[in-house]
C-alpha positions as CSV (number, residue, x, y, z in Angstrom):
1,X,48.2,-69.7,-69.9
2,X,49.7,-70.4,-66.7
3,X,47.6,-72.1,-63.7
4,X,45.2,-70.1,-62.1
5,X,46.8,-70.9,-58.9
6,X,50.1,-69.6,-59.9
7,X,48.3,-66.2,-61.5
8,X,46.6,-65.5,-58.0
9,X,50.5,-66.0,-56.2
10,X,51.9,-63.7,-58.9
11,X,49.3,-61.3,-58.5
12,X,49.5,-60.7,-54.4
13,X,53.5,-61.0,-54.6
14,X,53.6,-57.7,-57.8
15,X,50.1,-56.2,-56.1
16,X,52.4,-53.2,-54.8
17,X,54.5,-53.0,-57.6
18,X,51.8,-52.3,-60.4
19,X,53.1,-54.2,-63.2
20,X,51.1,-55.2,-66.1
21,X,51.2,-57.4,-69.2
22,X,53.7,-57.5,-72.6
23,X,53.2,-59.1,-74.9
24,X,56.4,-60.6,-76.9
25,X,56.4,-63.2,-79.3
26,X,59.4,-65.0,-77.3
27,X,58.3,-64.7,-73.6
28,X,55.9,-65.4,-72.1
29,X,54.9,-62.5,-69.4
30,X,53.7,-62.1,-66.1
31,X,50.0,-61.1,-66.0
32,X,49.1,-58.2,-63.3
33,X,45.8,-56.5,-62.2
34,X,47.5,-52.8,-60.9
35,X,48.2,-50.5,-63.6
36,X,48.3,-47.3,-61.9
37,X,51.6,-47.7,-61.0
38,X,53.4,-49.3,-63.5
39,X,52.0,-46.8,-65.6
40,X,53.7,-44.0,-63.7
41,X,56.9,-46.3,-64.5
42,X,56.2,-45.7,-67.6
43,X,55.7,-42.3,-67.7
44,X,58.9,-41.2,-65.0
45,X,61.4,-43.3,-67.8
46,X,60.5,-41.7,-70.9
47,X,60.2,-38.3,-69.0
48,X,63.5,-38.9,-68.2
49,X,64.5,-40.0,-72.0
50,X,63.1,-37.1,-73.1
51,X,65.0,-34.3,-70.2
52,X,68.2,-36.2,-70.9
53,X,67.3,-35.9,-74.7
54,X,67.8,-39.4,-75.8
55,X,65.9,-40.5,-78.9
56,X,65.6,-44.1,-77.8
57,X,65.6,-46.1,-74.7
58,X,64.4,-50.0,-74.3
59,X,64.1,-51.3,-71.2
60,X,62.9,-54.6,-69.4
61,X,61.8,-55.6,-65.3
62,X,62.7,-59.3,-64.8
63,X,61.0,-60.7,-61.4
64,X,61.3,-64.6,-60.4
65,X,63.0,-65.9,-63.2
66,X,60.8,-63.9,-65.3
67,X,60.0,-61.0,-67.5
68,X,57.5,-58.8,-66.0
69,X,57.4,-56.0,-68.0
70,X,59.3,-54.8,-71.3
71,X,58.7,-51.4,-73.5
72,X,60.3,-49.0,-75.7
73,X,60.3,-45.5,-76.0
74,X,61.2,-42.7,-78.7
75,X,62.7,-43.2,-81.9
76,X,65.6,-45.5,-82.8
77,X,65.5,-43.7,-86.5
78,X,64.8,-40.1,-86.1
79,X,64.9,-39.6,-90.2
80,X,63.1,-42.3,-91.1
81,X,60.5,-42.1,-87.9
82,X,61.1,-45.7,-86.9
83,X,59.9,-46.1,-83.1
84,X,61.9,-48.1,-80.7
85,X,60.3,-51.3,-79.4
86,X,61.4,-53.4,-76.8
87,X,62.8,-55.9,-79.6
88,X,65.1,-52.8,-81.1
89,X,69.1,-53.8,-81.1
90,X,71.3,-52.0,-79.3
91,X,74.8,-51.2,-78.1
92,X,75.1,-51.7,-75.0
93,X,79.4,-51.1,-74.4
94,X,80.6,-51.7,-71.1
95,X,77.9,-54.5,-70.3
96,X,79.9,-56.9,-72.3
97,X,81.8,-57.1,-69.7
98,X,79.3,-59.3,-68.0
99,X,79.0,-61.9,-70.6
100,X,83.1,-61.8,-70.8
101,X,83.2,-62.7,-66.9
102,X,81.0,-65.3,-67.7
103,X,83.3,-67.1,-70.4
104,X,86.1,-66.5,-67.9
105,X,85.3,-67.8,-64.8
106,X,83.3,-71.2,-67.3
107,X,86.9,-71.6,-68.3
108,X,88.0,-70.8,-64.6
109,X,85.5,-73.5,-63.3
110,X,87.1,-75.9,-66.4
111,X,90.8,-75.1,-65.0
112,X,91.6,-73.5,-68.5
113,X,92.4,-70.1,-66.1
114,X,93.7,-70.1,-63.0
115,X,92.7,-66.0,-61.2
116,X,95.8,-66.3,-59.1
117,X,98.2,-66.6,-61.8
118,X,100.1,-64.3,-63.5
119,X,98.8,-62.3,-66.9
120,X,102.1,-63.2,-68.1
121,X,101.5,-66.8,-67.9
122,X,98.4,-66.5,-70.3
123,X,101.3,-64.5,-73.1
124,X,100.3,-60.8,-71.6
125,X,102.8,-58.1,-71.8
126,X,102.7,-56.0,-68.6
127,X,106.0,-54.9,-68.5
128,X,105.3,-52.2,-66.9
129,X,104.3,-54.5,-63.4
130,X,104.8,-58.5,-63.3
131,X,102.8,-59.0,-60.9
132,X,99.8,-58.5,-62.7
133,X,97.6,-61.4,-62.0
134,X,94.3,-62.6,-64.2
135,X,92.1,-61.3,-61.0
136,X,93.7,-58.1,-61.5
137,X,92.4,-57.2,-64.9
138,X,89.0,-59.2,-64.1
139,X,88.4,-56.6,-61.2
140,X,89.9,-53.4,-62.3
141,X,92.8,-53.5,-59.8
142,X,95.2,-53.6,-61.8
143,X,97.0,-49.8,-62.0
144,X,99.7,-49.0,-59.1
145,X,100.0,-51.7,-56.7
146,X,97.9,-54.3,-57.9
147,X,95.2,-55.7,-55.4
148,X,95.0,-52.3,-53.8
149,X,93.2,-49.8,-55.8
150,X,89.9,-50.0,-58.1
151,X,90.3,-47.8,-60.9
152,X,87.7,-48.6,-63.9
153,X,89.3,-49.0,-67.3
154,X,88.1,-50.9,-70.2
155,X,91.3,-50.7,-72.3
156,X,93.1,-52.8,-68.8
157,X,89.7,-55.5,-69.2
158,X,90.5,-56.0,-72.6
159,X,93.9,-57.3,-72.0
160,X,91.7,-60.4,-71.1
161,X,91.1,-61.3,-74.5
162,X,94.6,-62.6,-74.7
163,X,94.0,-64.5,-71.6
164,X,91.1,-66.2,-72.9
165,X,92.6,-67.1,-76.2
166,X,95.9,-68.7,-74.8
167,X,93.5,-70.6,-72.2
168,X,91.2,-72.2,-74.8
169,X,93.3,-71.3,-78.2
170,X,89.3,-69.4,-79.4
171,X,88.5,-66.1,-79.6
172,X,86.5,-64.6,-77.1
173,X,83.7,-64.0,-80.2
174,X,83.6,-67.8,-81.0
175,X,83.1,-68.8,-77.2
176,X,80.8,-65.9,-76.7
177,X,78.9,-67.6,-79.7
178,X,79.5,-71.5,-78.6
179,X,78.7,-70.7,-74.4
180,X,76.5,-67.7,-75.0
181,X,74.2,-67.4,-77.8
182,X,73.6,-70.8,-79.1
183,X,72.8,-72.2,-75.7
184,X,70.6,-69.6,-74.8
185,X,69.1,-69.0,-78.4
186,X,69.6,-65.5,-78.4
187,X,68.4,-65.1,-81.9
188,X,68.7,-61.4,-81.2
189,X,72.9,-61.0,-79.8
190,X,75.8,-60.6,-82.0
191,X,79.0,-59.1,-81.9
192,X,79.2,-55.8,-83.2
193,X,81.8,-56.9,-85.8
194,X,82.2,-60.4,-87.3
195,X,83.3,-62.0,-90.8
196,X,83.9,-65.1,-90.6
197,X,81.1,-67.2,-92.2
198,X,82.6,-70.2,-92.1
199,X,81.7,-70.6,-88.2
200,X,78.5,-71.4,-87.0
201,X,76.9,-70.5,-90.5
202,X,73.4,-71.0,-89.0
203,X,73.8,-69.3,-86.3
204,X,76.2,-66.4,-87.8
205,X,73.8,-65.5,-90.7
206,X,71.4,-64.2,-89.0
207,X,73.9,-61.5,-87.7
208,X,72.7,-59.1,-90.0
209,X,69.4,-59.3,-89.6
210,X,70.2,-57.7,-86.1
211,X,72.6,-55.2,-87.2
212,X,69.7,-53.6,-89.2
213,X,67.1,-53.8,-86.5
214,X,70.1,-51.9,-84.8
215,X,69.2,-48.3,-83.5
216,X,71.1,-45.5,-85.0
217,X,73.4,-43.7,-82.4
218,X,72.7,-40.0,-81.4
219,X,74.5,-37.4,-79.7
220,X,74.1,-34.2,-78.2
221,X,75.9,-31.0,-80.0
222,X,77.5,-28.6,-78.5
223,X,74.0,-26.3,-78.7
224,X,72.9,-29.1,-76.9
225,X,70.3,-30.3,-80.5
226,X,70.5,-33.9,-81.1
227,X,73.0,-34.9,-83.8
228,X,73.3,-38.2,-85.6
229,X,76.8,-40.0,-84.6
230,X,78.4,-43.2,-85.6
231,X,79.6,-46.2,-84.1
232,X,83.2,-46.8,-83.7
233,X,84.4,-49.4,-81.7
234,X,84.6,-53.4,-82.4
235,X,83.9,-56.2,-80.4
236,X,86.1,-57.0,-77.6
237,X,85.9,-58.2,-74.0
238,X,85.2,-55.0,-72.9
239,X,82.2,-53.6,-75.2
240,X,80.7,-54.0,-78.5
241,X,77.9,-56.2,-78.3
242,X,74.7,-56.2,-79.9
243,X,71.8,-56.9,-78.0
244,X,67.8,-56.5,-77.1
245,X,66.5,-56.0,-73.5
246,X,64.2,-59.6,-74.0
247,X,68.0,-61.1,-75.3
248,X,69.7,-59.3,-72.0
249,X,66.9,-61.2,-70.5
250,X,67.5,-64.3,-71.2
251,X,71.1,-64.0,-70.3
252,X,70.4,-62.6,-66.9
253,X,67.7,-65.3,-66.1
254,X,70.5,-68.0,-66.9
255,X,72.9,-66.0,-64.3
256,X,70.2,-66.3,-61.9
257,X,70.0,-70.1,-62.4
258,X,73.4,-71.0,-62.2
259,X,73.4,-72.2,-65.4
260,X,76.9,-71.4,-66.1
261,X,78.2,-72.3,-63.2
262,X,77.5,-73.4,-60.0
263,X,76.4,-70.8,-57.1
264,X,79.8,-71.3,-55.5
265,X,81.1,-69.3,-58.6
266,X,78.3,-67.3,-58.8
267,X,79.3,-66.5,-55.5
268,X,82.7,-65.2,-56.1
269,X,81.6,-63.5,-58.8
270,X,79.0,-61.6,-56.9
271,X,81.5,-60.3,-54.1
272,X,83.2,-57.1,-53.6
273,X,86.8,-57.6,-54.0
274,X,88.9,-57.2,-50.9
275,X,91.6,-54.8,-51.7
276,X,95.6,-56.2,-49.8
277,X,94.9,-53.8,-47.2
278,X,91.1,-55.2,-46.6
279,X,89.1,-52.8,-48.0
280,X,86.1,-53.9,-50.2
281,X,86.3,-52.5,-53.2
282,X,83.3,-51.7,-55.4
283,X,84.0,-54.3,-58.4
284,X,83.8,-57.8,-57.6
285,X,84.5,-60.1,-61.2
286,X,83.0,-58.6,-63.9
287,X,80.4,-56.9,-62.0
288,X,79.8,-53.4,-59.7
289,X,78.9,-54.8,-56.4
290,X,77.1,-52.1,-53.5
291,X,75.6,-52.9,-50.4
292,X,72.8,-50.3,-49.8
293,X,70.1,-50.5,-46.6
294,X,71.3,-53.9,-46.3
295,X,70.7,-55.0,-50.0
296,X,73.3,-56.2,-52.5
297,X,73.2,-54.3,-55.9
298,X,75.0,-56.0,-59.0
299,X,75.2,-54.0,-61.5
300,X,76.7,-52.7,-64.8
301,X,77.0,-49.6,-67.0
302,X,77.8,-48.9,-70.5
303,X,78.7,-46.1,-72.3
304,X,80.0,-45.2,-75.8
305,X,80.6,-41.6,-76.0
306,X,78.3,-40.1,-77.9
307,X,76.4,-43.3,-79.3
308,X,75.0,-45.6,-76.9
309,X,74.6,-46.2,-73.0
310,X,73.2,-48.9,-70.8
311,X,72.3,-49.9,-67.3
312,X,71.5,-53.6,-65.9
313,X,70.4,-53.4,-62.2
314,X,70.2,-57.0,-59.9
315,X,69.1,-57.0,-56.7
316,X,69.4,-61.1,-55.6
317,X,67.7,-60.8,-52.5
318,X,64.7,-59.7,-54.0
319,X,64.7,-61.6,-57.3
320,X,64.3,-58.7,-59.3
321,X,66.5,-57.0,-62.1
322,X,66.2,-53.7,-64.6
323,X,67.7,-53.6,-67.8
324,X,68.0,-50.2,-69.8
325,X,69.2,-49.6,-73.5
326,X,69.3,-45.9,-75.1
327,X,71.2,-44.7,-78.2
328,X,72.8,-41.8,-77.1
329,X,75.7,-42.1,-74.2
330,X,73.5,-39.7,-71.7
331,X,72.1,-42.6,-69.9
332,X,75.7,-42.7,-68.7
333,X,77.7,-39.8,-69.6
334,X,76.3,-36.9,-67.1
335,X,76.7,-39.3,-63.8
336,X,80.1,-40.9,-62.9
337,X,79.3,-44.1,-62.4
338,X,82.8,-45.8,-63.2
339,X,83.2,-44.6,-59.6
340,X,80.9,-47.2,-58.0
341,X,77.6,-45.5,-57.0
342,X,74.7,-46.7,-59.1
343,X,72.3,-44.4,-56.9
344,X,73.9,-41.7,-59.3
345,X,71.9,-43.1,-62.3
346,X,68.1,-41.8,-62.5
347,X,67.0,-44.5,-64.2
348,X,68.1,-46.9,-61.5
349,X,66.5,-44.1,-58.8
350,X,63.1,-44.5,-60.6
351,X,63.8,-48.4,-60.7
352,X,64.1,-49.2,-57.0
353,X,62.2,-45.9,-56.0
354,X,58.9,-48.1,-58.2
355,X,59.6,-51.3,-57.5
356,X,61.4,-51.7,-53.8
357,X,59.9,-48.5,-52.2
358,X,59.3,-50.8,-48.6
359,X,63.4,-51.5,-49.0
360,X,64.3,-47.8,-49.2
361,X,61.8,-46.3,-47.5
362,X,64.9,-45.5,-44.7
363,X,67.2,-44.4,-47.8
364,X,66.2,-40.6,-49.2
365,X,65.4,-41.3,-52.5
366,X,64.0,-38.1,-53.3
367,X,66.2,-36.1,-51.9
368,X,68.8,-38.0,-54.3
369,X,66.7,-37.7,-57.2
370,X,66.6,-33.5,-56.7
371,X,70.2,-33.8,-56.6
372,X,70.6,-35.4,-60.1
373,X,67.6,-33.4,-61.2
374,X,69.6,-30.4,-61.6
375,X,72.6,-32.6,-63.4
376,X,69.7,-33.8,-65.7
377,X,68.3,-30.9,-66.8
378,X,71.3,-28.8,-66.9
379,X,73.8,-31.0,-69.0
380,X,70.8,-31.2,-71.2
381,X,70.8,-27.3,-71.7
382,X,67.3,-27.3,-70.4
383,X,68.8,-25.0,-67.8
384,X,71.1,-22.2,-68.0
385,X,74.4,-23.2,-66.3
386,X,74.2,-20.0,-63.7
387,X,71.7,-18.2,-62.0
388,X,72.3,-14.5,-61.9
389,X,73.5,-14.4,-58.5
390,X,76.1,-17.4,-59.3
391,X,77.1,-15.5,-62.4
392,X,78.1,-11.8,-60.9
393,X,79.6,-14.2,-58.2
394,X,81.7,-15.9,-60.8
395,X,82.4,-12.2,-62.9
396,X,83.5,-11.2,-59.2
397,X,86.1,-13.9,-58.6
398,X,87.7,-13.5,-62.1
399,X,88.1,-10.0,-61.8
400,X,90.4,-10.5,-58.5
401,X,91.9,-13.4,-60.3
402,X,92.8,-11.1,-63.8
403,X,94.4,-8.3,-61.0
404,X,97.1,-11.1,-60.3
405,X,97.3,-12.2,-63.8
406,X,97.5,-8.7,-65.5
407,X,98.5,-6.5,-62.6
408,X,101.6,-8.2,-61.5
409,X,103.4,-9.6,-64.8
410,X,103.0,-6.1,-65.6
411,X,104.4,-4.5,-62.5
412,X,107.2,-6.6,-63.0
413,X,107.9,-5.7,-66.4
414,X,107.5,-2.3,-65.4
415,X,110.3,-2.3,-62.2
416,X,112.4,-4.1,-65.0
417,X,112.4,-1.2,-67.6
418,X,112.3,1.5,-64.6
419,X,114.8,-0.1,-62.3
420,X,115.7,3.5,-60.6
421,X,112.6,4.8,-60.6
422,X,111.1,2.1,-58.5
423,X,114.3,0.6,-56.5
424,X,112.7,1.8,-53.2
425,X,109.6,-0.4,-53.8
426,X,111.7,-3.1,-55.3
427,X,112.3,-4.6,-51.6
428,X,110.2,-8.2,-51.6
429,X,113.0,-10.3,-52.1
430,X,113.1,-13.8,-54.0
431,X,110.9,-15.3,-51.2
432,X,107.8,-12.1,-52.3
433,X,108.6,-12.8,-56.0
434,X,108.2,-16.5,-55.6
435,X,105.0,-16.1,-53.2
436,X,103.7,-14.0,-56.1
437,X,104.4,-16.9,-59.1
438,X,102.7,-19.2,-57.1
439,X,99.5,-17.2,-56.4
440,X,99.8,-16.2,-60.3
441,X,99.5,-19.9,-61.2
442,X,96.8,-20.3,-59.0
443,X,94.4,-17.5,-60.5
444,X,95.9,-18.5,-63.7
445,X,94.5,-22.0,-63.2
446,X,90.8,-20.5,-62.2
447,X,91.0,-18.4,-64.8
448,X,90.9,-21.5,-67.6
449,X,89.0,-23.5,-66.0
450,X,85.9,-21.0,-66.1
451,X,87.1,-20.7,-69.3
452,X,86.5,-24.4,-69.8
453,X,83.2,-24.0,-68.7
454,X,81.5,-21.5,-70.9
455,X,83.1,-23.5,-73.6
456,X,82.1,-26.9,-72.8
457,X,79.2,-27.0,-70.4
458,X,78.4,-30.6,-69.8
459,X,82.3,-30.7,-68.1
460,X,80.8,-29.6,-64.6
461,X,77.7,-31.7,-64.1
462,X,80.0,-35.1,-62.6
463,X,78.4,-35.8,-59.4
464,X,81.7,-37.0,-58.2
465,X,85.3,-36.0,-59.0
466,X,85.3,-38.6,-62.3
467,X,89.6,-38.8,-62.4
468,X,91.7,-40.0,-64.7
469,X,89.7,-42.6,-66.8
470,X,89.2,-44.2,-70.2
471,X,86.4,-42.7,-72.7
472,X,87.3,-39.0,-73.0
473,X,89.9,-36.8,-74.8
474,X,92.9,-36.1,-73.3
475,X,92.2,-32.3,-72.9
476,X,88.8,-33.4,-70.9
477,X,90.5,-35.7,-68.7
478,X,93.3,-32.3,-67.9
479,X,90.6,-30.1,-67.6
480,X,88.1,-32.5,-64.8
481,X,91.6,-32.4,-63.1
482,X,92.0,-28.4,-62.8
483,X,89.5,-28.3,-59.8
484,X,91.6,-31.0,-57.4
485,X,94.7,-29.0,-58.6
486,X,92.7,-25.8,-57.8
487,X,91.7,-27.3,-53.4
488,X,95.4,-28.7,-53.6
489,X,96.7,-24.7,-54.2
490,X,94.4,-23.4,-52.0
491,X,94.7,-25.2,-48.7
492,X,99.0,-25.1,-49.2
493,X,98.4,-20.8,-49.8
494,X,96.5,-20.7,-46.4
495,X,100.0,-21.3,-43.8
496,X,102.1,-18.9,-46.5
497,X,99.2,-15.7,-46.0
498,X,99.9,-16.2,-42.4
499,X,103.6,-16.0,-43.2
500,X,103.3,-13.2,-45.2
501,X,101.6,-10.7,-42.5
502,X,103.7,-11.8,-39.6
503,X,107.2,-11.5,-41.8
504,X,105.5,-8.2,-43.3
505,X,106.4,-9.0,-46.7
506,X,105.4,-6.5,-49.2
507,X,103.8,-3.3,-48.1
508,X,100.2,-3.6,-46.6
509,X,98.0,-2.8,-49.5
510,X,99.9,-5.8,-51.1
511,X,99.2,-8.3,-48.5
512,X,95.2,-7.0,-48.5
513,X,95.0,-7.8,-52.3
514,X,97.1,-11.2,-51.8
515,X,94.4,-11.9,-49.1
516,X,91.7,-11.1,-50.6
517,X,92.2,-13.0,-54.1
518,X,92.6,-16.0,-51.7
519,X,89.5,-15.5,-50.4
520,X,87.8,-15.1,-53.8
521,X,89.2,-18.4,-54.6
522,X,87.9,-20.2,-51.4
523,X,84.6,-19.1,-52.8
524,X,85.4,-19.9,-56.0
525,X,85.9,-23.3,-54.7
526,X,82.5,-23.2,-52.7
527,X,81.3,-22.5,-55.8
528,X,82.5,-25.7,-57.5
529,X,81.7,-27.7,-55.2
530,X,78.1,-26.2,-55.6
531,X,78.4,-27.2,-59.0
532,X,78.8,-31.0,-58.2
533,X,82.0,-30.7,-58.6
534,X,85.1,-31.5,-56.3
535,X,85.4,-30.2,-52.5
536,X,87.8,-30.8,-49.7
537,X,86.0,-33.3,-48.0
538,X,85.6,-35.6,-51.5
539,X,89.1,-35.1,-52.5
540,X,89.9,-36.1,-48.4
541,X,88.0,-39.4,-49.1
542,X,89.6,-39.3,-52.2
543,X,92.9,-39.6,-50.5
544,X,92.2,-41.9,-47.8
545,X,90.9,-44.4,-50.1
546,X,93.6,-44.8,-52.2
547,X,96.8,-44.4,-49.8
């Protein structure tokens, strides 16, 4: 037991908090006196887990160097009813990139890498752009102009695998073994994927015994029912590890301590990258870094699509982390957080909403929380994706946009056959006929893309405009794309209308129905945007950001 002394300070620094004891054969926990509220904790998380439809989630509250609180929830074997614990495996994807940052700036601090030289030094093939440097890659700046924009990719990361093994002639899996788990005793880490027995045997052997505490990866089908899946994707730089919330723990605990590295790299690590124009960016080296009510939040997701997702959550100033495991990608998938906003994770809401509700108590966490409420429930299927009055709406748009698409290929076709009969009305010109094509597209576009919707549901419930980004087909990625091309249409057709009337193109019952299809599409686009999906002022942002 600890002193009583140092039970009494615990006590009055968690009072408001409300944690309370776990017991774990490894750690040793904090003891704490309120329950109330941790239980409500406890209760808001698997709520969630259970709107979301996720079978299992583990998840762990570190405070001072210590773990406070650690539980699991649901099932990580539905078939064969095993419950998930807070000592159940997991993948948790993307997250790996923290432990690869790690390696990299060890070897960094060792002069092995040098983040100011070029990929290509290192035996990286970026044709494509040479002036690729190791920072680059490390904070996801590589694409266009390198320095300027952040654009999350994985498959760009994982080019840092060859960096690491020309710096230090291992793998990133044997240092990740040597620097990581051996020095840490993470009896509960492994890569996903590993065959060679000859290294580390002691170590390396118990591998398996991890991979079958491993919980079994679940997805939601398309009548929104819960499916198993598979895993499949290796170990690399940029995701496949196997890990418990206590092992994350430990890991995170060692951050906090510099014991990698001193706090000057800890430091750099920790800060927003400054884009070559001298914008900070929302990626610093390995990490998501946001500044919110004068707090830093490092953080990182993961997501597998449909398999596995994960959140870790530091706030420095505070001493205090979250870490959150599930094994099914809906922790992740519903909530665009590639782009940088960890506020658009519920878990994270219900984290600092519990736990730092003096620090936000300026910040509208509620009013955030009924924003993602509707995401939650809705790409769960637990609501219907219209209302009736958003439906007829909808029925109301398409039937103005099927009058361009039916109506006036077939009046064309029609003048074509009839050429005599209809010569007097035949008098728009090519500037009418091309005026026409382009409003044709237009519906044309809003026509699929409501399509796209009934078909696959979960496609509208981004919080953000996601863009172009790793993880998803190709035909997703196209489709999340049709409602910028749909704003881009729109505000170019406004000056054109005007053009129209005063040029008196076409007769006047021609100009109403162009008019009036244009306004059914600026309320299509109020719909969308109503949707969570894109609007003018996002895709402004959008643009100002980037150029």
């Amino acid at each position: 037991m600890k002193s009583l002394a140092l039970s009494i300070l615990t006590i009055i620094i968690l009072s408001c908090s409300g944690f309370t004891q776990v017991t774990d054969p490894e750690i040793q926990l904090t003891e704490s006196q309120n329950n109330d509220s941790f239980e409500q904790f406890e209760i808001f998380l698997d709520k969630l887990r259970i709107n979301l439809k996720i079978p299992a989630i583990s998840a762990a509250v570190i405070e001072n160097h210590e773990i406070i609180w650690a539980k699991g929830f649901g099932y990580a074997d539905i078939e064969k009813d095993i419950k998930a614990t807070d000592s159940t495996s997991f993948r948790v994807a993307s997250i790996t990139k923290t432990y690869a940052s790690t390696i990299i700036m060890q070897l960094v601090n060792e002069g092995k890498i040098n983040l100011e030289f070029l990929v290509s030094n290192y035996g990286v093939d970026l044709s494509a752009n040479k002036k690729i440097k190791v920072k680059h890659l490390l904070s996801h700046t590589s694409q266009y102009k390198p320095g300027k924009i952040f654009r999350y990719s994985g498959a760009r990361f994982g080019y840092l695998e060859d960096v690491i093994i020309n710096a230090s002639g291992k793998t990133f899996g044997e240092l990740f073994i040597e620097r990581i788990i051996i020095p840490l005793d993470l009896m509960n880490t492994a890569p996903s994927v590993w065959n060679d027995i000859t290294f580390y045997p002691e170590v390396t052997g118990n591998f398996n015994n991890i991979y079958e505490k491993l919980a079994n990866p679940y997805r939601l089908k398309e009548d929104y029912s819960i499916g198993r899946s598979k895993y499949i994707m290796g170990f690399m730089v940029a995701g496949g590890l196997v890990t418990t919330v206590h092992d994350m723990a430990k890991f995170n605990i060692a951050l906090d301590t510099n014991f990698f590295f001193d706090e000057l790299i800890t430091k750099k690590n920790y800060s927003p990258t400054v884009s070559t124009d001298g914008r900070l960016l929302p990626y610093g080296l390995g990490w998501f870094v946001q500044d919110v009510n004068n707090l830093r939040l490092l953080w990182h997701y993961g997501w597998h699509p449909d398999a596995a997702s994960s959140l870790i959550l530091k706030v420095p100033e505070k001493n205090i982390s979250f870490i959150i495991f599930a094994n099914s990608d809906m922790l992740s998938k519903p909530f665009s957080l590639h782009n940088g906003n960890v506020l658009n994770s519920p878990a994270a809401l219900i984290f600092l909403k519990t736990f730092l509700p003096e620090e936000f108590i300026d910040f509208d966490l509620v009013k955030r929380e009924k924003e993602l409420e509707e995401i939650v429930f809705k790409s769960a299927g637990e609501k219907p994706l219209l209302n009736r009055s958003q439906y007829f709406l909808l029925i109301f748009c398409q039937l103005f946009f099927l009058s361009a698409i039916i109506f006036w290929p077939l009046r064309f076709i029609v003048i074509k056959l009839f050429p005599l009969r209809f010569k007097s009305r035949n008098k728009e010109g090519l500037k009418g006929f091309l005026f026409r094509f382009y409003l044709f597209i237009l519906c044309l576009i809003c026509f699929f893309f409501t399509g796209a919707l009934f078909y696959y549901p979960p496609i509208i419930y981004w919080h953000e405009l996601p863009g172009w980004f790793d993880g998803v087909p190709l035909y997703q990625n196209l489709t999340l794309a049709l409602p910028s091309i749909i704003t881009l249409l729109t505000i170019l057709v406004i000056p054109i209308i005007f053009y129209i009337w005063t040029k008196k193109i076409w007769v006047i019952q021609h100009r109403t129905h162009y008019s009036v299809i244009i306004l059914m599409t600026g309320i299509y686009l109020m719909l969308l945007r109503y949707w969570h999906l894109i609007g003018i002022n996002y895709y402004w942002k959008y643009l100002i950001y980037n150029l």
